[in-house]
Backbone as XML, in Angstrom:
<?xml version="1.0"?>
<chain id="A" units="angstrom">
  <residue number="1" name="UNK">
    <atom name="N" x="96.684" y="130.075" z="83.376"/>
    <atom name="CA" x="97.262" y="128.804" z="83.764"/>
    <atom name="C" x="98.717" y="128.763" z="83.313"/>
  </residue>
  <residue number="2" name="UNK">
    <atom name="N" x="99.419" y="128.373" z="84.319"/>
    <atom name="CA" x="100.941" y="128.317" z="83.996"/>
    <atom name="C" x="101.342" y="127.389" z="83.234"/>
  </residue>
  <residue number="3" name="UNK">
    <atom name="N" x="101.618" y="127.602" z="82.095"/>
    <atom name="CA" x="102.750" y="126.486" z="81.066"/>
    <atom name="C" x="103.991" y="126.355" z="80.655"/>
  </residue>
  <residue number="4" name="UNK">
    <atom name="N" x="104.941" y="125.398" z="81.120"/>
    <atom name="CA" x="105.983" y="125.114" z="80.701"/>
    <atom name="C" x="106.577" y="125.552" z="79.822"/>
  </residue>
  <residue number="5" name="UNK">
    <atom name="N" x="107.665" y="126.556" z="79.744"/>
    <atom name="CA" x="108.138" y="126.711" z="78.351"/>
    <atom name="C" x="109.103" y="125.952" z="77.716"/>
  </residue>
  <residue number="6" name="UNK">
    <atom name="N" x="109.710" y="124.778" z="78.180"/>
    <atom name="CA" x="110.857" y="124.218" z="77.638"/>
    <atom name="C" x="110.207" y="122.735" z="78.178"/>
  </residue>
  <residue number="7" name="UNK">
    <atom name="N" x="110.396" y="121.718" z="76.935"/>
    <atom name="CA" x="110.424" y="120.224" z="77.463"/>
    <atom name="C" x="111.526" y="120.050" z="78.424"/>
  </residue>
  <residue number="8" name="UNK">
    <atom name="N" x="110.837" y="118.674" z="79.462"/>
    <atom name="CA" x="111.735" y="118.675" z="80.454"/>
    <atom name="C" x="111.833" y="117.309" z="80.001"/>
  </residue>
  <residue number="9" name="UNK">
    <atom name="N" x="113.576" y="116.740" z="79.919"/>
    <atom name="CA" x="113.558" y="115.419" z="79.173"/>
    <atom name="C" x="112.905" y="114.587" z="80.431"/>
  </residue>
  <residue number="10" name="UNK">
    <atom name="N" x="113.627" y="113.056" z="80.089"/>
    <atom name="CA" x="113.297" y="112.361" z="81.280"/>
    <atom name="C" x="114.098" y="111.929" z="81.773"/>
  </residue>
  <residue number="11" name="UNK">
    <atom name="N" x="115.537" y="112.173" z="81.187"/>
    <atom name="CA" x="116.801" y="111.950" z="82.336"/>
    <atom name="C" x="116.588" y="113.346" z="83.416"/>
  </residue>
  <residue number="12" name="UNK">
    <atom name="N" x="116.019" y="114.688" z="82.683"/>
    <atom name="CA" x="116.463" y="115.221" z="83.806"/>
    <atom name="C" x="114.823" y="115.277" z="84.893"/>
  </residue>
  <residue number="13" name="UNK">
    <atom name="N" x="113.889" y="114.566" z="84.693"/>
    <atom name="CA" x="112.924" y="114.149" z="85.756"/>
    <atom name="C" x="113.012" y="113.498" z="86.527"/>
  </residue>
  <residue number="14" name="UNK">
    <atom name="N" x="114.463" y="111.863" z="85.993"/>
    <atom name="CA" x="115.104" y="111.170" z="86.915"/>
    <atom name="C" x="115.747" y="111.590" z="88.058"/>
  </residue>
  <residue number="15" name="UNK">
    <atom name="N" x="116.382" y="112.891" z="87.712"/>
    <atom name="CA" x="117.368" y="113.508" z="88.364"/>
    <atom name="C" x="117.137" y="114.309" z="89.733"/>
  </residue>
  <residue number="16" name="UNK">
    <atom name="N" x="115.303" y="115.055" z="89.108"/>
    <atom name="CA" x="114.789" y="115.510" z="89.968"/>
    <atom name="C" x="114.211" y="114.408" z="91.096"/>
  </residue>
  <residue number="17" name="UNK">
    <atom name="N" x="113.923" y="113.264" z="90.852"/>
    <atom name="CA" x="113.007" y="112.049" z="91.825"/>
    <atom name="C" x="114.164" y="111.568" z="92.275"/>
  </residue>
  <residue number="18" name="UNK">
    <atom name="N" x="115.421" y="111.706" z="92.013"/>
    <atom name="CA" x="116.832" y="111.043" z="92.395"/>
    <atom name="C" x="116.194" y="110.009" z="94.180"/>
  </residue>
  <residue number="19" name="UNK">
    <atom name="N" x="115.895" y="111.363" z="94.949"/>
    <atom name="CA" x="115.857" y="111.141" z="96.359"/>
    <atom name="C" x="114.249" y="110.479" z="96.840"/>
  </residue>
  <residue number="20" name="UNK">
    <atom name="N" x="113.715" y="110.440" z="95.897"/>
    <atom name="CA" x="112.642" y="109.821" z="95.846"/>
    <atom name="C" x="111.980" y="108.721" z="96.551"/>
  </residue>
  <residue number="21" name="UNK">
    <atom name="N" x="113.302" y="107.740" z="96.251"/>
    <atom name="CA" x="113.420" y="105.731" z="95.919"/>
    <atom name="C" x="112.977" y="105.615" z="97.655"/>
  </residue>
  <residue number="22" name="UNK">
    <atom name="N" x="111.969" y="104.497" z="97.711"/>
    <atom name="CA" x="112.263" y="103.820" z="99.110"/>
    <atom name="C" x="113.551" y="103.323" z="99.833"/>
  </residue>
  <residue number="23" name="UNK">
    <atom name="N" x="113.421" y="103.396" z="100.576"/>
    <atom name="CA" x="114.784" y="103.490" z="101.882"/>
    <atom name="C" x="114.504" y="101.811" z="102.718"/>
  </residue>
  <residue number="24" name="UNK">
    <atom name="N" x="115.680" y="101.221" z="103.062"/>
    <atom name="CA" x="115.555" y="99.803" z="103.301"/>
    <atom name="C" x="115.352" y="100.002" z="104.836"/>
  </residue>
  <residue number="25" name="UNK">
    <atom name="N" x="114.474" y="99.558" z="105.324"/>
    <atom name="CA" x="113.999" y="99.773" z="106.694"/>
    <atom name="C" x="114.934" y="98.865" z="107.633"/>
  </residue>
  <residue number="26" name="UNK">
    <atom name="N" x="115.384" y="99.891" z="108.783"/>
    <atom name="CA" x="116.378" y="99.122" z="109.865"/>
    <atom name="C" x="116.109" y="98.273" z="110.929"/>
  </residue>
  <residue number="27" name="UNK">
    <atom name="N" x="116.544" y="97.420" z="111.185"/>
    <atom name="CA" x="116.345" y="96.732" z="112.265"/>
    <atom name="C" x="116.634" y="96.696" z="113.363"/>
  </residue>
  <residue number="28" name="UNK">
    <atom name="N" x="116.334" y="96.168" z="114.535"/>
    <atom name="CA" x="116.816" y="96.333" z="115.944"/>
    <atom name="C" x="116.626" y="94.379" z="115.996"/>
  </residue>
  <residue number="29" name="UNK">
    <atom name="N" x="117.873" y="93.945" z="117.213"/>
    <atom name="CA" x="117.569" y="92.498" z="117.856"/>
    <atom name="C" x="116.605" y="92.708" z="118.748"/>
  </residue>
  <residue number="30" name="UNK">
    <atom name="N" x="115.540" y="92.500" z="118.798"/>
    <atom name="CA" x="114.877" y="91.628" z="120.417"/>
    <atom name="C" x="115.830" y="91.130" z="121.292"/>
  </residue>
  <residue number="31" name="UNK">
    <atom name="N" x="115.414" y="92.108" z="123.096"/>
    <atom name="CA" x="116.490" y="91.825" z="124.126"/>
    <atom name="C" x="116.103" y="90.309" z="124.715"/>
  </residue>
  <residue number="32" name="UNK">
    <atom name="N" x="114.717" y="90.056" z="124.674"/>
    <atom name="CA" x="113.985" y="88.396" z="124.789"/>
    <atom name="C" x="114.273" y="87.590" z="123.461"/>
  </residue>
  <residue number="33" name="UNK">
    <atom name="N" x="113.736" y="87.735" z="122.739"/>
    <atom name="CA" x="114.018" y="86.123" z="121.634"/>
    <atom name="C" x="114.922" y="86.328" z="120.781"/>
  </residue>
  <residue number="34" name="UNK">
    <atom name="N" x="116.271" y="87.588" z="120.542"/>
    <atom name="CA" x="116.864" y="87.969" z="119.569"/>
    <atom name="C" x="115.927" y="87.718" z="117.969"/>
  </residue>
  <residue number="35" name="UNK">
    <atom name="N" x="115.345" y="88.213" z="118.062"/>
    <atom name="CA" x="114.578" y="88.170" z="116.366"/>
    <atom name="C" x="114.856" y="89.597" z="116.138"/>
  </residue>
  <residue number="36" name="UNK">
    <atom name="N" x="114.697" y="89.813" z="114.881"/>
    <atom name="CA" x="114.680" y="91.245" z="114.314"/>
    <atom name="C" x="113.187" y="91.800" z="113.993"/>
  </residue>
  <residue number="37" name="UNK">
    <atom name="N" x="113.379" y="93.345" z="115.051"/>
    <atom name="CA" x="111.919" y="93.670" z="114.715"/>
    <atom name="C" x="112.264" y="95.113" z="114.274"/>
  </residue>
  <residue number="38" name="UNK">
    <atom name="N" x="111.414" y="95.802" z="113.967"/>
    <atom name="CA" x="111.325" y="97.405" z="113.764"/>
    <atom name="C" x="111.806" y="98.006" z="114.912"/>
  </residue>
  <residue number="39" name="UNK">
    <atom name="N" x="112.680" y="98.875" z="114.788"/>
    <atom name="CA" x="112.804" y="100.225" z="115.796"/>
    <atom name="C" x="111.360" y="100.700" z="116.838"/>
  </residue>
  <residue number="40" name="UNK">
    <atom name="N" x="111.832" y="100.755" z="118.382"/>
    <atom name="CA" x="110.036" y="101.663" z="118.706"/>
    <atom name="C" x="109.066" y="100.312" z="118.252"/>
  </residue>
  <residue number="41" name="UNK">
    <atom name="N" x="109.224" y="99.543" z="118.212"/>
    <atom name="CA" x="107.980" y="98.584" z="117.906"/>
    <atom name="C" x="108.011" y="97.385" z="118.666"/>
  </residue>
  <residue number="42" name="UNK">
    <atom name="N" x="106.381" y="96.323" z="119.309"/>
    <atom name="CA" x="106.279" y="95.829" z="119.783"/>
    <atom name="C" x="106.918" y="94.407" z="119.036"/>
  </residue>
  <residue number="43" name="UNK">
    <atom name="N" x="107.855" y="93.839" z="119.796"/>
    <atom name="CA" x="107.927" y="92.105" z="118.741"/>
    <atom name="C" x="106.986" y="91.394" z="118.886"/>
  </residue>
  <residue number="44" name="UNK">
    <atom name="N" x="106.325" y="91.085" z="118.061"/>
    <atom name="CA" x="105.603" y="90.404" z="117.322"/>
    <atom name="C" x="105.719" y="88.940" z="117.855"/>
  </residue>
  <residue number="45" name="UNK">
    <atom name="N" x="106.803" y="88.673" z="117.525"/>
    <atom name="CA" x="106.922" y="86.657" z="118.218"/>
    <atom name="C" x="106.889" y="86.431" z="119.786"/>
  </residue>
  <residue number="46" name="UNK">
    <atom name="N" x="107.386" y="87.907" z="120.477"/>
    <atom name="CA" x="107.157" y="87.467" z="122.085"/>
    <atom name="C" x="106.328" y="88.554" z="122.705"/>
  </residue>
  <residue number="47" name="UNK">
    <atom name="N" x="105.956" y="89.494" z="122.193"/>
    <atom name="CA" x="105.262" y="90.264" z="122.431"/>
    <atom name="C" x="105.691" y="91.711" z="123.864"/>
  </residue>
  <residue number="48" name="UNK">
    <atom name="N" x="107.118" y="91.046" z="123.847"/>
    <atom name="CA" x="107.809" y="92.398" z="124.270"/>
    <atom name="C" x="108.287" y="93.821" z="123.839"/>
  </residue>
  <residue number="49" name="UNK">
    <atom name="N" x="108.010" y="94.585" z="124.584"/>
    <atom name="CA" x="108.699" y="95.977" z="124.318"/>
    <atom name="C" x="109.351" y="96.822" z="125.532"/>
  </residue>
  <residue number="50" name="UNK">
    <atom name="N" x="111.027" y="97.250" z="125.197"/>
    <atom name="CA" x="111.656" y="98.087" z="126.419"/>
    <atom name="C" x="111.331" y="96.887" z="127.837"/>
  </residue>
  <residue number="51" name="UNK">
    <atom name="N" x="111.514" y="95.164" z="127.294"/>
    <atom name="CA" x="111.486" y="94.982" z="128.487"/>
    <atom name="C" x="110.463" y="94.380" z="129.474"/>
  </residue>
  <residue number="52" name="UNK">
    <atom name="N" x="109.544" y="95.076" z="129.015"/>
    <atom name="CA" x="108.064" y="94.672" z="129.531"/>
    <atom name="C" x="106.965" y="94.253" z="128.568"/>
  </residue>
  <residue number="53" name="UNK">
    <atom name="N" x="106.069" y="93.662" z="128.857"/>
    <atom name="CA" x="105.234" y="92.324" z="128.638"/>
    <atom name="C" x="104.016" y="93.470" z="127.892"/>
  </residue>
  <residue number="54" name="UNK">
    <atom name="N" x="104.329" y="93.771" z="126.460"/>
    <atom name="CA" x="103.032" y="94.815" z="125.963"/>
    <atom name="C" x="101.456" y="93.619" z="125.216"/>
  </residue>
  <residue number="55" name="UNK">
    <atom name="N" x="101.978" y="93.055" z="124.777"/>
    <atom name="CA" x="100.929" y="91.963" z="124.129"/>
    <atom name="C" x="101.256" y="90.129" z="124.799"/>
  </residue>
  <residue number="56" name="UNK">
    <atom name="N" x="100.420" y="90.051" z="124.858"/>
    <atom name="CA" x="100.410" y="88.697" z="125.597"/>
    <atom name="C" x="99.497" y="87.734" z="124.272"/>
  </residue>
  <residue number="57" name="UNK">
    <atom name="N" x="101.172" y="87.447" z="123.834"/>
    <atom name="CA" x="101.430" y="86.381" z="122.737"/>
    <atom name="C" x="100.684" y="85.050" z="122.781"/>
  </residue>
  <residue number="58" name="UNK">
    <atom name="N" x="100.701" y="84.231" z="123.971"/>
    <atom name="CA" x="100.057" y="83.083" z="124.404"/>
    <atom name="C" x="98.745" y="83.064" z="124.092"/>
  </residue>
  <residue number="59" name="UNK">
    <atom name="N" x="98.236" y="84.346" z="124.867"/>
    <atom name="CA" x="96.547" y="84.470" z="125.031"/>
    <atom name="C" x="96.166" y="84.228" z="123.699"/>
  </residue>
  <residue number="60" name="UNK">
    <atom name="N" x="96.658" y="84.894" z="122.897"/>
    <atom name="CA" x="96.067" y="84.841" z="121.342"/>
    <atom name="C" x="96.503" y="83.795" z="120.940"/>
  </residue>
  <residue number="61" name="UNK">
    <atom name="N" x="97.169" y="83.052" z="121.047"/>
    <atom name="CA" x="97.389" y="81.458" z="120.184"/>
    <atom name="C" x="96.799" y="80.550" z="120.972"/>
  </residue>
  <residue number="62" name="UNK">
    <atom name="N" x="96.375" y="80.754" z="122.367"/>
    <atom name="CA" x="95.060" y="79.776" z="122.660"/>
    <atom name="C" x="93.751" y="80.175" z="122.205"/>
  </residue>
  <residue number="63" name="UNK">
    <atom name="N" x="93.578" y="81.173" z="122.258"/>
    <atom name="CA" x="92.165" y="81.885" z="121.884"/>
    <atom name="C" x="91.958" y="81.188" z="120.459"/>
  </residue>
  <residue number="64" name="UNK">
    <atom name="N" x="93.134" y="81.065" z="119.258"/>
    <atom name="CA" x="93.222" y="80.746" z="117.701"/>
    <atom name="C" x="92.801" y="79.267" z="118.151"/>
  </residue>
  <residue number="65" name="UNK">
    <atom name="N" x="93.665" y="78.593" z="118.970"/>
    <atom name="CA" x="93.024" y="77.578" z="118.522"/>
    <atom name="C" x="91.729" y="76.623" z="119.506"/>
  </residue>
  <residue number="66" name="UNK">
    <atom name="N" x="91.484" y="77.236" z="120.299"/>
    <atom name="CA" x="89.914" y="77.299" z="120.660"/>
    <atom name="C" x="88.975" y="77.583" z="119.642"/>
  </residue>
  <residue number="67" name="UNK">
    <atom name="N" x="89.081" y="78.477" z="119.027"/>
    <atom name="CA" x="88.172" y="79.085" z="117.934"/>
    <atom name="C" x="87.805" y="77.889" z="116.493"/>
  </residue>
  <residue number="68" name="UNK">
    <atom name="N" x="89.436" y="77.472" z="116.318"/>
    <atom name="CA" x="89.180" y="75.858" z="115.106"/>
    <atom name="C" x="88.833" y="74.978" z="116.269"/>
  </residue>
</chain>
């Protein structure tokens, strides 16, 4: 089994995880409601993507409140 021959401090473990850290995720405007959604992803508040109609936003907020 392989063992370390030299302590490795912990500035220089910092040094090694440097590139590690989470990255602040980018945004794109919505070309329908200008909201900010993810890159490649469906918006959420109108349920467009590239334009065209991927989730039909309505259906599900009548369906919610049929259900109460």
């Amino acid at each position: 089994m392989a063992v370390p021959k030299q302590h490795r401090s912990k500035s220089r473990q910092g040094q090694r995880r440097m590139h590690l850290h989470a990255k602040q995720p980018s945004f794109v405007v919505c070309s329908k409601c200008k909201k900010e959604v993810l890159p490649h992803a469906v918006c959420l508040s109108c349920g467009f993507y590239q334009g065209r109609e991927a989730i039909n936003v309505l259906k599900k907020i009548d369906k919610k409140k049929k259900a109460q």
